[in-house]
N, CA, C and O atoms as a CHARMM CRD file, in Angstrom:
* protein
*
  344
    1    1 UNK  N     37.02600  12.90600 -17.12700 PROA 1      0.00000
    2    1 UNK  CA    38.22700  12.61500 -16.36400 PROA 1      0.00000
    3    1 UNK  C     38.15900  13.19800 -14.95600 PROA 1      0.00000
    4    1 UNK  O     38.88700  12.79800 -14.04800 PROA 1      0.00000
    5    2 UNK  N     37.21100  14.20400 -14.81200 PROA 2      0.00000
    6    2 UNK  CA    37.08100  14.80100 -13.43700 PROA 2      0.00000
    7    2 UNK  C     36.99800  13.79400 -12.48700 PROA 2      0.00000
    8    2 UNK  O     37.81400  13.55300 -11.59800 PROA 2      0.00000
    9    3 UNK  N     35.55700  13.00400 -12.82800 PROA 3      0.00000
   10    3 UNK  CA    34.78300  12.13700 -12.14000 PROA 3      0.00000
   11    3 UNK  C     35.71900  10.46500 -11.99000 PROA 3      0.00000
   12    3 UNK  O     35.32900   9.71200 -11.09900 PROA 3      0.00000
   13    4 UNK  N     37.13700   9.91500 -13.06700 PROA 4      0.00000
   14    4 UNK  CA    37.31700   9.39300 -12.55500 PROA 4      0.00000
   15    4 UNK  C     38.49100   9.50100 -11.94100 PROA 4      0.00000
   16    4 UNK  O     38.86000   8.60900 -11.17700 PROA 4      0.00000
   17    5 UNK  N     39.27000  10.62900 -12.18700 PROA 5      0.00000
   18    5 UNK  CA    40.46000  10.82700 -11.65600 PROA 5      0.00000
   19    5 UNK  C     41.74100  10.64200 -12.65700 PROA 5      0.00000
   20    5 UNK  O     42.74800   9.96400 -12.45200 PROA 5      0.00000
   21    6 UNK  N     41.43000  11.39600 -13.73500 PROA 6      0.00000
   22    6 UNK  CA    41.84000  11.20200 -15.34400 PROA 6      0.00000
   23    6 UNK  C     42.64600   9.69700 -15.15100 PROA 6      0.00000
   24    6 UNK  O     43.80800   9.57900 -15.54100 PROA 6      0.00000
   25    7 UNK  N     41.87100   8.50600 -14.47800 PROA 7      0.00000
   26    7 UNK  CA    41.51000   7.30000 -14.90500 PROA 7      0.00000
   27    7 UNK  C     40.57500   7.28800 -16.41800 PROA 7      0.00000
   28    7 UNK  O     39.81800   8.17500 -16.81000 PROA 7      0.00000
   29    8 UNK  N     40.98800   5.66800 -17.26000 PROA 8      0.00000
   30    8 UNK  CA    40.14700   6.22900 -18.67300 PROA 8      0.00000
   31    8 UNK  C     39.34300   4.69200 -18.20100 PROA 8      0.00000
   32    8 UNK  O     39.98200   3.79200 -17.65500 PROA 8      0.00000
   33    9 UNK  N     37.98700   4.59000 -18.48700 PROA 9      0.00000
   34    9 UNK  CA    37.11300   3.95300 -18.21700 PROA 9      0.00000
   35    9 UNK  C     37.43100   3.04800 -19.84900 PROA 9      0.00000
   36    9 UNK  O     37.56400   3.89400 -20.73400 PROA 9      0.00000
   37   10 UNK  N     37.55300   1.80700 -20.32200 PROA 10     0.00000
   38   10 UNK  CA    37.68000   1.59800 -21.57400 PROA 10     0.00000
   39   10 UNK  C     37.09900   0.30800 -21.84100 PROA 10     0.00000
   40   10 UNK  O     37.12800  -0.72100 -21.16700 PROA 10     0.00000
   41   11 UNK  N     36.46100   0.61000 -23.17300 PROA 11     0.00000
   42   11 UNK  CA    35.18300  -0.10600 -23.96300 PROA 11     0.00000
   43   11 UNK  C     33.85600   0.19900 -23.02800 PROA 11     0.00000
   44   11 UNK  O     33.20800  -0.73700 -22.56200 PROA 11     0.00000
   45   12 UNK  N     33.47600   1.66400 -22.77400 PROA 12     0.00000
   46   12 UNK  CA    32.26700   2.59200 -22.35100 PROA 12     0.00000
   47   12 UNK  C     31.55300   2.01100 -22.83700 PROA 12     0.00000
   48   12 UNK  O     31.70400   1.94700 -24.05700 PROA 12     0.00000
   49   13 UNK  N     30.24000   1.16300 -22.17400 PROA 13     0.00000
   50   13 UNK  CA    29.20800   0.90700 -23.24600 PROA 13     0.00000
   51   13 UNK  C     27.53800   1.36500 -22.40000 PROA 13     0.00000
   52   13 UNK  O     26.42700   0.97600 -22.76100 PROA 13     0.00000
   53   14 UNK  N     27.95800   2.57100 -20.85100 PROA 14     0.00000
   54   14 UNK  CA    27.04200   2.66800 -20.30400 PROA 14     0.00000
   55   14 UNK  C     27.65600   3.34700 -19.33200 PROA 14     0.00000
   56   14 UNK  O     28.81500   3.11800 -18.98900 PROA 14     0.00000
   57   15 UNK  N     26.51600   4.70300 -18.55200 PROA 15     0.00000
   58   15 UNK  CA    27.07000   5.39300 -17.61600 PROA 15     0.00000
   59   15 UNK  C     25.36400   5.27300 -16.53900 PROA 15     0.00000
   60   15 UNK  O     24.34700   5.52800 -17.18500 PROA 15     0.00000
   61   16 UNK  N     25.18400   4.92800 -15.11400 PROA 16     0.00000
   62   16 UNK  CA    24.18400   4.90900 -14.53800 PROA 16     0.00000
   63   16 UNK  C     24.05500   6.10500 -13.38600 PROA 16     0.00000
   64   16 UNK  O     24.59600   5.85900 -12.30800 PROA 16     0.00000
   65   17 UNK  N     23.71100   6.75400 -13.46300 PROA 17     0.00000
   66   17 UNK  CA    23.45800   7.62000 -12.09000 PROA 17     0.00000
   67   17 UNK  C     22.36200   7.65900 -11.83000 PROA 17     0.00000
   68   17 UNK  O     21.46300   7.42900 -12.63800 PROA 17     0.00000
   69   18 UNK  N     22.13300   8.09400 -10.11000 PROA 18     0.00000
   70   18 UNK  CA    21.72900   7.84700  -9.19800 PROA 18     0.00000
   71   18 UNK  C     21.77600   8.54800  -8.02700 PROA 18     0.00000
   72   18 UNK  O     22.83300   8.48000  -7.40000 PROA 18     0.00000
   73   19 UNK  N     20.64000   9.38500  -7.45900 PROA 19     0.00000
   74   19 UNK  CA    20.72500   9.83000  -6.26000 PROA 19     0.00000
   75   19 UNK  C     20.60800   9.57400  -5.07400 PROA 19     0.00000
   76   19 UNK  O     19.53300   9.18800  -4.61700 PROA 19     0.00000
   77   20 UNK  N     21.60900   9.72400  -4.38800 PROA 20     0.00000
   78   20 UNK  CA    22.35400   9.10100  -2.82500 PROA 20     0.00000
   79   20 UNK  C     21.15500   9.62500  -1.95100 PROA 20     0.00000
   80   20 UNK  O     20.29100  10.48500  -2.12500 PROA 20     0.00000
   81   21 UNK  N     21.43000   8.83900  -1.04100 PROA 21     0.00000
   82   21 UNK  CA    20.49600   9.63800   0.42900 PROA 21     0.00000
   83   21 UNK  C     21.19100  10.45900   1.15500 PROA 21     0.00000
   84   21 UNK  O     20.71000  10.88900   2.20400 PROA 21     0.00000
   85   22 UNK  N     22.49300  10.84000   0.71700 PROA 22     0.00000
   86   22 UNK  CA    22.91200  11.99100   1.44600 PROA 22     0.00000
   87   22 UNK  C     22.60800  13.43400   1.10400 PROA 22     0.00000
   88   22 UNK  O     22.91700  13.46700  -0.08700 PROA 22     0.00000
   89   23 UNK  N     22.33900  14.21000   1.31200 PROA 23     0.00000
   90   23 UNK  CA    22.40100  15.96100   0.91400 PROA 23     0.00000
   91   23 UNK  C     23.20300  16.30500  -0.19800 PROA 23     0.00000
   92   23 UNK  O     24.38500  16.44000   0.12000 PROA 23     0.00000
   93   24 UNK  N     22.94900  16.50000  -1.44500 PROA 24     0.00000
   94   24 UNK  CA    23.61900  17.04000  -2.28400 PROA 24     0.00000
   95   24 UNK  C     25.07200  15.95400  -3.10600 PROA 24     0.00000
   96   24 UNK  O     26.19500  16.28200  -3.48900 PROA 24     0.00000
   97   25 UNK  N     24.19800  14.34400  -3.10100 PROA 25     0.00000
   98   25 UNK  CA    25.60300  13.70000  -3.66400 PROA 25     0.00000
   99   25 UNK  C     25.05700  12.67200  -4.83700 PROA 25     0.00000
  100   25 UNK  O     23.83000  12.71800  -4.92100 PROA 25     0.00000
  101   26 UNK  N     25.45400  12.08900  -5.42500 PROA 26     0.00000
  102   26 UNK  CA    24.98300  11.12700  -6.44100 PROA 26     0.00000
  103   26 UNK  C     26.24900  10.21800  -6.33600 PROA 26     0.00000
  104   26 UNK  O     27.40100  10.32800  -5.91600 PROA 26     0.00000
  105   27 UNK  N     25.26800   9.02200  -7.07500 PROA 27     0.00000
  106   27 UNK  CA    26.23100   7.83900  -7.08200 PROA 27     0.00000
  107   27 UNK  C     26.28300   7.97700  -8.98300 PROA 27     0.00000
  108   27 UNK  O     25.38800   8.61500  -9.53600 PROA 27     0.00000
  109   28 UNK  N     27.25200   7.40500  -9.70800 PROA 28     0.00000
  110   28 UNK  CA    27.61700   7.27100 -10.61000 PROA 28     0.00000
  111   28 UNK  C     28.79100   5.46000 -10.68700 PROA 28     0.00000
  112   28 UNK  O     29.73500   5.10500  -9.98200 PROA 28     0.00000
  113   29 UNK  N     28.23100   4.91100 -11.63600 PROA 29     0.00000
  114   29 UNK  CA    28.43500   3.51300 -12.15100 PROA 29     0.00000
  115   29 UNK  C     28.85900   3.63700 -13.51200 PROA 29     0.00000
  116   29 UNK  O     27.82100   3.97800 -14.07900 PROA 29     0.00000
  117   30 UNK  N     29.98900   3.54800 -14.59800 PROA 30     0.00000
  118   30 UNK  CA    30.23800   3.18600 -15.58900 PROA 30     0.00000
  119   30 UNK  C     30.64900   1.31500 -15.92200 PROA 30     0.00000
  120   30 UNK  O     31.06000   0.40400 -15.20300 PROA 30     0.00000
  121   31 UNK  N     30.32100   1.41200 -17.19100 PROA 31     0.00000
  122   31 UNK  CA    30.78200   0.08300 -17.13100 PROA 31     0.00000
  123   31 UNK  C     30.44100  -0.03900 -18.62100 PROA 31     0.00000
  124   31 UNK  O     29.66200   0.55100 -19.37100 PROA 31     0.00000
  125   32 UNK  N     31.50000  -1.22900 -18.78400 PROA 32     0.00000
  126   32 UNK  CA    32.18000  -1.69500 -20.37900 PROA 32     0.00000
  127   32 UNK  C     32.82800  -3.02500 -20.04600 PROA 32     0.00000
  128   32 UNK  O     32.39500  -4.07800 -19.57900 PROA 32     0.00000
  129   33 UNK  N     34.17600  -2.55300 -20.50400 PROA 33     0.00000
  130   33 UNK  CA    35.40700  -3.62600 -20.20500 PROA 33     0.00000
  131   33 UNK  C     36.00500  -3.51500 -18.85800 PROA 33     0.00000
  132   33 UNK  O     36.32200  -4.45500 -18.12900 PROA 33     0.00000
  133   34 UNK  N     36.13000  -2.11200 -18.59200 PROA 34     0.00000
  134   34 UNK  CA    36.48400  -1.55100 -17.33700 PROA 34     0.00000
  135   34 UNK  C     35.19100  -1.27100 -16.15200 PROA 34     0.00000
  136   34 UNK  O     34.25100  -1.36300 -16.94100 PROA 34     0.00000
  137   35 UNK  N     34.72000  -1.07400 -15.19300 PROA 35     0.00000
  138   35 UNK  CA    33.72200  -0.99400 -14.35900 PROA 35     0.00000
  139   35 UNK  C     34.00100   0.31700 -13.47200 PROA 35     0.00000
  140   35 UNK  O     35.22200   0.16300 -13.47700 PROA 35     0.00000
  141   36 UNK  N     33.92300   0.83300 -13.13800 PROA 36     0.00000
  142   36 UNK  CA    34.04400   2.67600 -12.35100 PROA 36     0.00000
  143   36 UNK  C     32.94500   2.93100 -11.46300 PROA 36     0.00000
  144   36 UNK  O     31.87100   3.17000 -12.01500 PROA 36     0.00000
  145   37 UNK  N     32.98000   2.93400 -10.08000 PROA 37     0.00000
  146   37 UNK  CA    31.93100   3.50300  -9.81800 PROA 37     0.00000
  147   37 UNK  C     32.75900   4.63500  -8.57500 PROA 37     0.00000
  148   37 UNK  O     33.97800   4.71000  -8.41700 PROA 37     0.00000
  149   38 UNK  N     31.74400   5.39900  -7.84100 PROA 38     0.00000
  150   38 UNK  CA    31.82100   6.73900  -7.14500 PROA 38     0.00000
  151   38 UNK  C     30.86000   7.57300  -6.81100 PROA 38     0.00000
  152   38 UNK  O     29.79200   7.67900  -7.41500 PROA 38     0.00000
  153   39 UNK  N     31.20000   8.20700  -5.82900 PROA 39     0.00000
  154   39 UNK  CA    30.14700   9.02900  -5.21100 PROA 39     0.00000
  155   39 UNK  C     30.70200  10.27800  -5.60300 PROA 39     0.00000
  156   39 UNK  O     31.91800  10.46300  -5.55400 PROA 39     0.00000
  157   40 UNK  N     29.87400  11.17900  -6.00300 PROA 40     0.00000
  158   40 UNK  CA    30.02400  12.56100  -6.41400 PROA 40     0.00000
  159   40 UNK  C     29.18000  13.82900  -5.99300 PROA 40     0.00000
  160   40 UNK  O     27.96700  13.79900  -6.19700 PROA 40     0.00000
  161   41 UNK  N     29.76000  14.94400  -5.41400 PROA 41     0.00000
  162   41 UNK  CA    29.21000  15.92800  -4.84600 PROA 41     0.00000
  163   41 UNK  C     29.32400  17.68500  -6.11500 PROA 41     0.00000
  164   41 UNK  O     30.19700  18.55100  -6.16800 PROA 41     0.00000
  165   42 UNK  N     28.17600  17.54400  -6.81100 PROA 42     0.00000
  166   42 UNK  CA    28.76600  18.44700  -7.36400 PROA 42     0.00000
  167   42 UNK  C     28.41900  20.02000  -7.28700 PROA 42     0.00000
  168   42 UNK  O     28.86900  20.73500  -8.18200 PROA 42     0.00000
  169   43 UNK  N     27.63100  20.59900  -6.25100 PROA 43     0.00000
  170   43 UNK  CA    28.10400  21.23200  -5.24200 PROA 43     0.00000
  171   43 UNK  C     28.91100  21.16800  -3.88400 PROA 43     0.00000
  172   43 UNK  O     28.51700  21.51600  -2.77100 PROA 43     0.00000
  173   44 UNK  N     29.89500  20.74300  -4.17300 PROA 44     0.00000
  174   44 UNK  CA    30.42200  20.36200  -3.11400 PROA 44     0.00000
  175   44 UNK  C     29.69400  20.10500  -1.81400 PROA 44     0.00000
  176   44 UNK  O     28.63300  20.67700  -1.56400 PROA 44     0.00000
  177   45 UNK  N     30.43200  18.98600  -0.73800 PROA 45     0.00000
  178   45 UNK  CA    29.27900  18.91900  -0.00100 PROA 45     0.00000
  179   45 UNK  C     29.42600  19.65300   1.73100 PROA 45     0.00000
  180   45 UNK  O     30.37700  19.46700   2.49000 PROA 45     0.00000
  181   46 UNK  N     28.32300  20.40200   1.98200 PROA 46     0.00000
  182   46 UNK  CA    27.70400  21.10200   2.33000 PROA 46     0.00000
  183   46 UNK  C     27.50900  20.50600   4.01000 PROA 46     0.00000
  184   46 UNK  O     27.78200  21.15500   5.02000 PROA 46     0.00000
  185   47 UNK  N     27.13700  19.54700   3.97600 PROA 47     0.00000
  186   47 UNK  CA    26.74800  19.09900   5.25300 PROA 47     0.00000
  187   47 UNK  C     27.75200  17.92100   6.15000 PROA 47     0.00000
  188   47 UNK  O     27.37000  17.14200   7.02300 PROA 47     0.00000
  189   48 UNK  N     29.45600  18.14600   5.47000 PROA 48     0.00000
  190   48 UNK  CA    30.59100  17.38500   6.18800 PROA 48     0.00000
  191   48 UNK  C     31.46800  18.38700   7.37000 PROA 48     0.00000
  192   48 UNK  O     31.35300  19.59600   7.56600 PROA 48     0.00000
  193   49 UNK  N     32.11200  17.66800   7.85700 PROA 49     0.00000
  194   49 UNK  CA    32.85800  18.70100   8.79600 PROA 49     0.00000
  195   49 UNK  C     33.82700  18.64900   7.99500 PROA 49     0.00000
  196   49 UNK  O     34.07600  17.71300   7.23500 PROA 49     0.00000
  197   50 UNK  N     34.69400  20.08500   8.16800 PROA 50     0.00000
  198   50 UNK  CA    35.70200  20.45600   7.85300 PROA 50     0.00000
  199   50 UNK  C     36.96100  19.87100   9.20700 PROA 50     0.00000
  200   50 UNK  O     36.88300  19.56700  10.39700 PROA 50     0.00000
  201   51 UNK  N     38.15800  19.96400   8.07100 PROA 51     0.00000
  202   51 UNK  CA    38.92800  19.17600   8.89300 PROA 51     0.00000
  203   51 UNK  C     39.06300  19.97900  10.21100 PROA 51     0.00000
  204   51 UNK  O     38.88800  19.42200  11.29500 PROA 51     0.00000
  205   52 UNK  N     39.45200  21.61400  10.08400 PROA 52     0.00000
  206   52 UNK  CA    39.63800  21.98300  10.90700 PROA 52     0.00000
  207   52 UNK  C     38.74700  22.05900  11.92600 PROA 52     0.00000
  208   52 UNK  O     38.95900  22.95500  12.74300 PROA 52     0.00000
  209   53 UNK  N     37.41400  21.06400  12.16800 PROA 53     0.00000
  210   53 UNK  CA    36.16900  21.91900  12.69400 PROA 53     0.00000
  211   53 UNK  C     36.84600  21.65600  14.60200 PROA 53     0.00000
  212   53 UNK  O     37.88800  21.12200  14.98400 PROA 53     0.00000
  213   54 UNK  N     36.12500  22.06400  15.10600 PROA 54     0.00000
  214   54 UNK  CA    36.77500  22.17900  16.83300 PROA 54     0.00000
  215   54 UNK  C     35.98900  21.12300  17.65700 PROA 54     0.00000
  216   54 UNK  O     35.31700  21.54600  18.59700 PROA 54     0.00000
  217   55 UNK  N     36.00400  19.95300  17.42800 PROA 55     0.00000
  218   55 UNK  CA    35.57200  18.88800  18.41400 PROA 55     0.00000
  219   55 UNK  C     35.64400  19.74800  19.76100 PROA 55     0.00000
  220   55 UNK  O     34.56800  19.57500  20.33200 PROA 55     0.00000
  221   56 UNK  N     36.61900  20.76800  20.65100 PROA 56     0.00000
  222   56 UNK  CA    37.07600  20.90900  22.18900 PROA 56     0.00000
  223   56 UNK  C     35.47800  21.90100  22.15200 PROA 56     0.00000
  224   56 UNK  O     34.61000  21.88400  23.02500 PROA 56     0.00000
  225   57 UNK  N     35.47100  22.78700  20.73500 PROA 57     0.00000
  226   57 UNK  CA    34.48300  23.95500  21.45500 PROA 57     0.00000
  227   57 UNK  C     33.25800  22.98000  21.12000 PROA 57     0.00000
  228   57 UNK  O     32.45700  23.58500  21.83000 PROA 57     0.00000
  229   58 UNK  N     32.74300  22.27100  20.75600 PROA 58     0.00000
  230   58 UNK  CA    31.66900  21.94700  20.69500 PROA 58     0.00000
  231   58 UNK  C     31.70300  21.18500  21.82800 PROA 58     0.00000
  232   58 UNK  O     30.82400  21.61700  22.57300 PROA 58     0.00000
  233   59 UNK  N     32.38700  20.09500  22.42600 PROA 59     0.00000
  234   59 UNK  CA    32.14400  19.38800  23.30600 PROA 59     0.00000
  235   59 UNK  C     31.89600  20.74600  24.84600 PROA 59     0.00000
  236   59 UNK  O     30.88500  20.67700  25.54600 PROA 59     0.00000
  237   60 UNK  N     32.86500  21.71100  25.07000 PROA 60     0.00000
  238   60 UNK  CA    32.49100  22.96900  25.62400 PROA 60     0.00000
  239   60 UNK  C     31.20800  23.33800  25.54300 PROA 60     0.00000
  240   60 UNK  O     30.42400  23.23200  26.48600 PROA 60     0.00000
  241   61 UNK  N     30.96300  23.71800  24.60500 PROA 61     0.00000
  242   61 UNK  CA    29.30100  24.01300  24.52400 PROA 61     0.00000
  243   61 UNK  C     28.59500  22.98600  24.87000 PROA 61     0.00000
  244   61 UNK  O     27.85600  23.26500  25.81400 PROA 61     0.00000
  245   62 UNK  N     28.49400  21.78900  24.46800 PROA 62     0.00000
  246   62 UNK  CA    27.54100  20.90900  25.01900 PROA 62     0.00000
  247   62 UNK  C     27.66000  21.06300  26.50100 PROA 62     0.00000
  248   62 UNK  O     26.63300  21.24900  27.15400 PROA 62     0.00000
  249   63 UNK  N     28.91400  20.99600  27.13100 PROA 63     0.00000
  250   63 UNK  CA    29.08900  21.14700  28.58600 PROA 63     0.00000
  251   63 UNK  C     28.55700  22.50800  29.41300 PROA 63     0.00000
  252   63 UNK  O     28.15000  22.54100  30.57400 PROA 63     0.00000
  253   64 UNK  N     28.61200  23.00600  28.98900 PROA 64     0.00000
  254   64 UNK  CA    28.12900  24.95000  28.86500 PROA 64     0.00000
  255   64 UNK  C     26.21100  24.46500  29.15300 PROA 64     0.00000
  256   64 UNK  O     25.49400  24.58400  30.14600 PROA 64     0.00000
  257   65 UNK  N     26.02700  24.07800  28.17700 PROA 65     0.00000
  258   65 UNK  CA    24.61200  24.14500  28.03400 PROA 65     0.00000
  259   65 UNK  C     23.80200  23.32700  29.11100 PROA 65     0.00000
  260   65 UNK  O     22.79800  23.78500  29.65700 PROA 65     0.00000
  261   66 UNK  N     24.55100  21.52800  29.48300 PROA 66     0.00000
  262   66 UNK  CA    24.17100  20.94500  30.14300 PROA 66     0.00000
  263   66 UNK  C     24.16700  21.72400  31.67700 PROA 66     0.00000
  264   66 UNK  O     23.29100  21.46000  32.50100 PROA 66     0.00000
  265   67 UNK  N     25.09800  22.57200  31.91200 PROA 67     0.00000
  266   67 UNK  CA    25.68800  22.89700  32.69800 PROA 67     0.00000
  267   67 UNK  C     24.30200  23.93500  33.34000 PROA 67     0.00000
  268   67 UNK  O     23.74100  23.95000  34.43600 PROA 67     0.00000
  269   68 UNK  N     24.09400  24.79100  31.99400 PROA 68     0.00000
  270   68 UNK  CA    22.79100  25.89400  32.15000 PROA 68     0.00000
  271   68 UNK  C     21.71000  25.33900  32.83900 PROA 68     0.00000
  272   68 UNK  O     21.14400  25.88700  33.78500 PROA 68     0.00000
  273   69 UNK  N     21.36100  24.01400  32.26200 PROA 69     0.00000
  274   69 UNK  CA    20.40000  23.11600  32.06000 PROA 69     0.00000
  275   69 UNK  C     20.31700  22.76300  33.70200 PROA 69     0.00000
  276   69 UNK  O     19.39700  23.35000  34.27100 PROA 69     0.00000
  277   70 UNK  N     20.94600  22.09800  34.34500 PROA 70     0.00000
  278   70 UNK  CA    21.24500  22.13400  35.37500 PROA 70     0.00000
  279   70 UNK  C     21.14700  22.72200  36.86500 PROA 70     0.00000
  280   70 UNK  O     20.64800  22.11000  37.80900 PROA 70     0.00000
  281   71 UNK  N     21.81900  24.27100  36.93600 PROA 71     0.00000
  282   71 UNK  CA    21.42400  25.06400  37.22500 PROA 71     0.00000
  283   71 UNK  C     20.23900  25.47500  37.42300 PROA 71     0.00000
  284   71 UNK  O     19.77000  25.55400  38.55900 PROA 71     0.00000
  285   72 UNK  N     19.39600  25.88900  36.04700 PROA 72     0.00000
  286   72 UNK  CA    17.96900  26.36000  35.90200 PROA 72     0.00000
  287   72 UNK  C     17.11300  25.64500  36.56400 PROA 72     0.00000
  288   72 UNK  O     16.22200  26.13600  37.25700 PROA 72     0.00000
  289   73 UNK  N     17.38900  23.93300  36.34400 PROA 73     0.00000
  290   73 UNK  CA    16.79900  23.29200  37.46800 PROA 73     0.00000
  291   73 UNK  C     16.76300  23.93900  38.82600 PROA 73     0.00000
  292   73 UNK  O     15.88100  24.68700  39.24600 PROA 73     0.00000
  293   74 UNK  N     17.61100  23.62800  39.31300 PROA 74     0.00000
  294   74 UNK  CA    18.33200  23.77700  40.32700 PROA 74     0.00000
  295   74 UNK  C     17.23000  25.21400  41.25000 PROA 74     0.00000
  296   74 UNK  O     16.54100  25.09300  42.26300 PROA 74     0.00000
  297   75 UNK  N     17.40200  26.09800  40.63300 PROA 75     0.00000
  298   75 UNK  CA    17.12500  27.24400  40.67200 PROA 75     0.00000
  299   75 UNK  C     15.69300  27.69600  40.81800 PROA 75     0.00000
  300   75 UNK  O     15.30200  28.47600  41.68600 PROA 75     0.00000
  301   76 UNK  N     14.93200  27.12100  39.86900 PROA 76     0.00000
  302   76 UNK  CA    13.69300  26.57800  39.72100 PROA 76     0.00000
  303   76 UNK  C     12.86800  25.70600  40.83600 PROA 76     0.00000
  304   76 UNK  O     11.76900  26.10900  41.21700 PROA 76     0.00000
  305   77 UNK  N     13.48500  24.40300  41.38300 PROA 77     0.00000
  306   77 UNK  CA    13.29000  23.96400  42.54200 PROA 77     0.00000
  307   77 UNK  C     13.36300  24.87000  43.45000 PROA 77     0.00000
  308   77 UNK  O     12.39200  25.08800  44.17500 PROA 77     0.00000
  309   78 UNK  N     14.64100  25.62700  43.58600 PROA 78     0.00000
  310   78 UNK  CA    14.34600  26.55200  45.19000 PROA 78     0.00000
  311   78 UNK  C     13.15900  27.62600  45.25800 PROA 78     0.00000
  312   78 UNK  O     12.50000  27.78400  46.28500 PROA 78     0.00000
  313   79 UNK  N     12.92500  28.40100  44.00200 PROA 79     0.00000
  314   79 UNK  CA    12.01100  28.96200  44.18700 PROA 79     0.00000
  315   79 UNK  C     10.45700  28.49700  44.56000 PROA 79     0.00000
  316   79 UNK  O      9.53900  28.99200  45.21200 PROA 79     0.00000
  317   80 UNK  N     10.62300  27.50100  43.93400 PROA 80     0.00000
  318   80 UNK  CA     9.07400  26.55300  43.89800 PROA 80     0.00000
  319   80 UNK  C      9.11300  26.31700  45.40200 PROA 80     0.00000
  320   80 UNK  O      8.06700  26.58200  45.99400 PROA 80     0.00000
  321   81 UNK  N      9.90000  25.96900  45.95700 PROA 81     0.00000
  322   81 UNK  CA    10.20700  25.26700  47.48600 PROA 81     0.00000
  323   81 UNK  C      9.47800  26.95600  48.42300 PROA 81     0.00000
  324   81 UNK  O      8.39000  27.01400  48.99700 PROA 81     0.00000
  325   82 UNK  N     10.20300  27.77000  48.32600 PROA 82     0.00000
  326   82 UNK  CA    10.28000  28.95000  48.16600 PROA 82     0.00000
  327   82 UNK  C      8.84600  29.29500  48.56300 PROA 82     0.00000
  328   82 UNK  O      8.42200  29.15500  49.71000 PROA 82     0.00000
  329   83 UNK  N      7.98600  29.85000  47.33100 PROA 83     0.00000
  330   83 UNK  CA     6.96900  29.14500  47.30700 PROA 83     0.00000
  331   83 UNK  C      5.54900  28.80800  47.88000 PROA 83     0.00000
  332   83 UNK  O      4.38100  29.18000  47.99500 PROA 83     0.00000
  333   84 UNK  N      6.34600  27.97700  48.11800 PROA 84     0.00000
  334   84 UNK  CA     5.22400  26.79400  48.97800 PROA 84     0.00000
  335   84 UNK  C      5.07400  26.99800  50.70100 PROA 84     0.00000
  336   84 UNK  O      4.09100  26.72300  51.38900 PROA 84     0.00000
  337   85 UNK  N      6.32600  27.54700  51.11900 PROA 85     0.00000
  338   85 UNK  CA     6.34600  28.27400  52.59600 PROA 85     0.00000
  339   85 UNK  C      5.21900  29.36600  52.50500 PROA 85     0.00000
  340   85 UNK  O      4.35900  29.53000  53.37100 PROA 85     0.00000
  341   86 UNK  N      5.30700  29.92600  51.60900 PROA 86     0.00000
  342   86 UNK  CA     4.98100  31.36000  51.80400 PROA 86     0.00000
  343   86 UNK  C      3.30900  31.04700  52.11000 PROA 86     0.00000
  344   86 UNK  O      2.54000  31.97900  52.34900 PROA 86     0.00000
């Protein structure tokens, strides 16, 4: 009842599982009279975002980094320029 949501699957005459291409999930297929299928994580799964996760700081950091990225150029050129007088 976990797996269907104490839904009752009825006249069971077969259960198929199957591992997903995601990280840690399986597919599961019953079927009889009734048909059931679902994806199931039974370590919970591991590699989703949480609702609360922070889209602002990550997009920040990406900006942060490009930002570094940038710079270092930047910085890099003058010295090279730099350099080349000498």
């Amino acid at each position: 009842s976990y797996i269907t949501h104490s839904l009752q699957v009825e006249g069971l005459r077969g259960i198929v599982t199957v591992p997903s291409r995601l990280e840690s999930t399986a597919l599961v297929f019953t079927y009889g009279v009734d048909v059931f299928f679902t994806r199931i994580a039974p370590s919970r799964t591991y590699d989703s975002l949480t609702e609360d996760f922070s889209y602002a700081l990550l997009l920040i950091t990406i900006v942060a980094l490009v930002g570094a990225i940038i710079a270092t150029w930047i910085l890099s050129e003058k010295k090279e320029l730099r350099e080349k007088w000498r």
